[in-house]
Every structure is written in structure tokens, then in C-alpha cells.
FIGUNU-29033 format. One line per field, with one value per residue (C-alpha): residue in three letters; x, y, z. Coordinates in Angstrom, 3 decimals, always signed. Each point is the difference from the previous one (the first is absolute). Layout:
<recs>
rodo	(ala	...)
c1	(X	...)
c2	(Y	...)
c3	(Z	...)
</recs>
This chain:
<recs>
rodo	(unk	unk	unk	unk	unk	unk	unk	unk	unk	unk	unk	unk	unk	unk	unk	unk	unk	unk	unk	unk	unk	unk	unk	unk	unk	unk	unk	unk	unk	unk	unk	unk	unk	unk	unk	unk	unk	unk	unk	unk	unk	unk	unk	unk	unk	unk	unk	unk	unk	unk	unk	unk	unk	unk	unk	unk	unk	unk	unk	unk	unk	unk	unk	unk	unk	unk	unk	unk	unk	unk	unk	unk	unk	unk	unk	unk	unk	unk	unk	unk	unk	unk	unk	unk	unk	unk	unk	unk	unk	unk	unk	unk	unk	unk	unk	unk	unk	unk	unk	unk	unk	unk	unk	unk	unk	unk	unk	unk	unk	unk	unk	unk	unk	unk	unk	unk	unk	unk	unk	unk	unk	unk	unk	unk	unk	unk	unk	unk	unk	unk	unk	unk	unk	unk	unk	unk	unk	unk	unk	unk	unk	unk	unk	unk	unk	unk	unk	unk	unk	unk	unk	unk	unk	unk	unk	unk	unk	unk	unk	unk	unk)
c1	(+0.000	+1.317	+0.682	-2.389	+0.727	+0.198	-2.122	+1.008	-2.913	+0.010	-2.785	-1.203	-3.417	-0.481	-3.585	+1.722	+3.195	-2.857	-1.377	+3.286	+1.464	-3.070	+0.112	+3.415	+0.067	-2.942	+1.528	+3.289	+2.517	+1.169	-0.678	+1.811	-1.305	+0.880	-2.088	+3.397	+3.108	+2.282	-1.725	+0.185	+3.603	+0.144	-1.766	+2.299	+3.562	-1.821	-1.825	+0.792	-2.541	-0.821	-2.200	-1.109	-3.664	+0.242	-2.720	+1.288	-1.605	+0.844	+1.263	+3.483	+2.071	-2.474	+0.143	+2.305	+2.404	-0.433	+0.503	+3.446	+1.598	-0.960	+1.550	+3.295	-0.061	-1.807	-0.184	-0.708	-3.068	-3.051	-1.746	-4.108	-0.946	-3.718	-1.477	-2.575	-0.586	-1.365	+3.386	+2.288	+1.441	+3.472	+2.078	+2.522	-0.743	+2.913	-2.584	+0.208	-3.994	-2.711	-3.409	-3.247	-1.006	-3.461	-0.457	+2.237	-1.881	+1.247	+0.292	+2.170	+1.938	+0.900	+0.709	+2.487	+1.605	+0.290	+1.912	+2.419	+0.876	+0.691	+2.164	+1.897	+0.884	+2.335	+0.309	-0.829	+2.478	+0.777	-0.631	+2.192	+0.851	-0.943	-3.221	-3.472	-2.818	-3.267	-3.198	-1.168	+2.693	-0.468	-3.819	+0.159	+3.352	-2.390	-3.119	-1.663	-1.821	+1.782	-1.557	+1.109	+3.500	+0.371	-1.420	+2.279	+3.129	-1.479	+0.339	+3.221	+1.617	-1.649	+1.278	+3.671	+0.347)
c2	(+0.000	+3.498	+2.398	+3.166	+3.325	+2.794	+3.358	+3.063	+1.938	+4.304	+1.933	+2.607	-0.880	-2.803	-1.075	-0.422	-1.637	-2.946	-0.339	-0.713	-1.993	-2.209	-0.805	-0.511	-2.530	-1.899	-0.199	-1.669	+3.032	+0.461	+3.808	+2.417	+3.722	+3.584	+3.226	+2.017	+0.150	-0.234	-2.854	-1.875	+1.252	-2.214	-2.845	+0.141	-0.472	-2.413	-2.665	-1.452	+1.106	-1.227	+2.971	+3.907	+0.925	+4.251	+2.174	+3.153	+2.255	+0.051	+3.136	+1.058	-2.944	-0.499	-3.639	+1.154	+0.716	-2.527	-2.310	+1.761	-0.070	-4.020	-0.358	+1.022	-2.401	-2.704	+0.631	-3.646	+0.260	+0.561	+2.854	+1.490	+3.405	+0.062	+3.567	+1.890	+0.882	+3.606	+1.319	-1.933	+2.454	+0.013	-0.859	-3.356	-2.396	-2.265	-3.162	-3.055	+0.257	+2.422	-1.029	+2.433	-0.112	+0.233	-1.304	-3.476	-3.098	-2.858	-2.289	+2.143	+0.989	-3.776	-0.578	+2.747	-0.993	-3.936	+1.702	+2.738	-2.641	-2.770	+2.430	+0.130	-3.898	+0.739	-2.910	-3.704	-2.836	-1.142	+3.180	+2.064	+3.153	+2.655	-2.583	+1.506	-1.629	-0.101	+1.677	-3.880	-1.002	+2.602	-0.465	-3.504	+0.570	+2.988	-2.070	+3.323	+0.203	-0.139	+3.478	+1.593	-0.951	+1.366	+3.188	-0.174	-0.617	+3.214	+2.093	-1.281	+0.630	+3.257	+1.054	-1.610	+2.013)
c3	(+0.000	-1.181	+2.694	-0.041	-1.867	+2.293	-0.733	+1.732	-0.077	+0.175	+0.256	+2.936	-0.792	+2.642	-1.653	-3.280	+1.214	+1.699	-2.876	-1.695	+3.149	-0.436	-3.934	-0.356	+3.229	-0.772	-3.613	+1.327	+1.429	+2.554	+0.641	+2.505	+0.060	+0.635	+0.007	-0.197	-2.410	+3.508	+1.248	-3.678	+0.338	+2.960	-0.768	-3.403	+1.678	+2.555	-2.220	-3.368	-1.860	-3.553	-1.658	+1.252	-0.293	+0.548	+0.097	-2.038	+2.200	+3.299	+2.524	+1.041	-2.890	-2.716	-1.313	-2.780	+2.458	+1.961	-2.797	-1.562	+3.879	-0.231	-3.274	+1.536	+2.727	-2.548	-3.999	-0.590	+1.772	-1.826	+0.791	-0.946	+0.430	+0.254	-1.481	-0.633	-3.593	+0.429	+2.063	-2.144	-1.885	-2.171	+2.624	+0.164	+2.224	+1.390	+0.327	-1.982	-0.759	-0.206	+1.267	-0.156	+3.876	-0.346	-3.629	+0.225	+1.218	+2.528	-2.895	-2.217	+3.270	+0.678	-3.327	-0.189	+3.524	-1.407	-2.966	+1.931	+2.754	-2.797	-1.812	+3.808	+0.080	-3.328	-2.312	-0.098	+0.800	-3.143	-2.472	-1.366	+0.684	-2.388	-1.375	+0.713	+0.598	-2.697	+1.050	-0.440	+2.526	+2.447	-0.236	+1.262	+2.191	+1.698	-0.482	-1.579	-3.296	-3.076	-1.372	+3.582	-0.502	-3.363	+1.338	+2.639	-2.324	-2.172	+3.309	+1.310	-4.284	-0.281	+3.826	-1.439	-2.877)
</recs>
């Protein structure tokens, strides 16, 4: 049995970060939570966490901040900025992945953190470096639609070039 992915979870809206606390652990994670960038800062250099779920918008280190201070202690670790559309604006955002807050449902959220915390592991024993994987292969190595995972690979080229 494979050991659980660990979530750190960052948003100062406690009703919200339950909500997410109780999808992502009833879906498999393991799922530790902070309603400040210093006490994800914490929790960070503490555990050995496998993915960062930020809320963009939080007081005093707004999850973009919080998530470039984590990429210097951690760069290999995936990280999601969750957004809202409206206050988006031009600006560049040191995240891995963009979600829409209010607009992105639970499924498309799982699928997404399946994907980023896959992309974590690195390679297979017994591939190559430098081969990819076919939207066919990933689709059953993910256990996600076919159609999904050529969407996906469209995103992750377009984001590439």
C-alpha cells in the first residue's frame, strides 16, 4: 500500500479551508492546514509535504508570496495558487497552477492535484529519461479520461512554449 500524499493547505478563510480539509482527506490525502503564510512556513520546514494548496488572497503574505518563499526552501514541490478570476490581473504568479477559486469544481481540483503530485514522483523505473508519456499512457497511468489528458497535454505545451 502506497503511503499518502501530503496537502498543505493555505487559506485564512477557516470555512473554506474545512471544506478543502474534508475533500481532499476523504479522497485519500493526508491534509495538514494553515490560515497564515507563517504558520504554512512552519508546517513547510516541519513535514514533508508532497503538494501546496494556497489561497491567493490572504492578509499580511498573500499566497503568491507565500508560495515564492516555499520555492526557495522546496522548488521540487508542486505548488497551486487558488484565485479569483475578477482580481487576477497581469501580474506573474510564481505557482505551478492556476485554479479559478470560486469557478473550479472538486473533480477538476483532484484531477489537477493527481497530475501536479505525479509530475513530483519524476520518472518510472525502467523509462528513459528524456521519453514522455502519450496522452493514452498518461490517461490510464492517471486513470483519467483519454480526452482530459489530451487537454491536459494542450495546457502543459502551450504553458511550455
Amino acid at each position: 500500500m502506497r503511503p499518502k500524499k501530503i496537502i498543505l493547505c493555505v487559506d485564512d478563510n477557516e470555512q473554506e479551508l474545512t471544506v478543502l480539509k474534508f475533500m481532499l482527506s476523504t479522497n485519500g490525502y493526508t491534509v495538514l492546514s494553515a490560515t497564515t503564510g507563517q504558520e504554512a512556513l512552519a508546517i513547510f520546514s516541519e513535514a514533508q509535504v508532497d503538494l501546496v494548496l494556497a489561497c491567493l488572497a490572504m492578509p499580511k503574505m498573500n499566497g503568491n508570496q507565500l508560495v515564492e518563499r516555499l520555492k526557495q526552501i522546496a522548488p521540487h514541490v508542486p505548488m497551486i495558487l487558488l484565485v479569483d478570476p475578477q482580481r487576477m490581473g497581469g501580474e506573474i504568479y510564481s505557482a505551478d497552477a492556476l485554479l479559478a477559486k470560486k469557478n473550479c469544481s472538486s473533480q477538476e481540483l483532484l484531477e489537477r492535484i493527481k497530475v501536479m503530485s505525479a509530475r513530483k514522483r519524476g520518472p518510472r523505473k525502467g523509462r528513459i529519461r528524456g521519453s514522455f508519456l502519450t496522452p493514452s499512457e498518461a490517461a490510464a497511468a492517471l486513470g483519467i479520461p483519454k480526452a482530459r489528458a489530451a487537454e491536459l497535454f494542450q495546457i502543459a505545451k502551450e504553458n511550455v512554449a
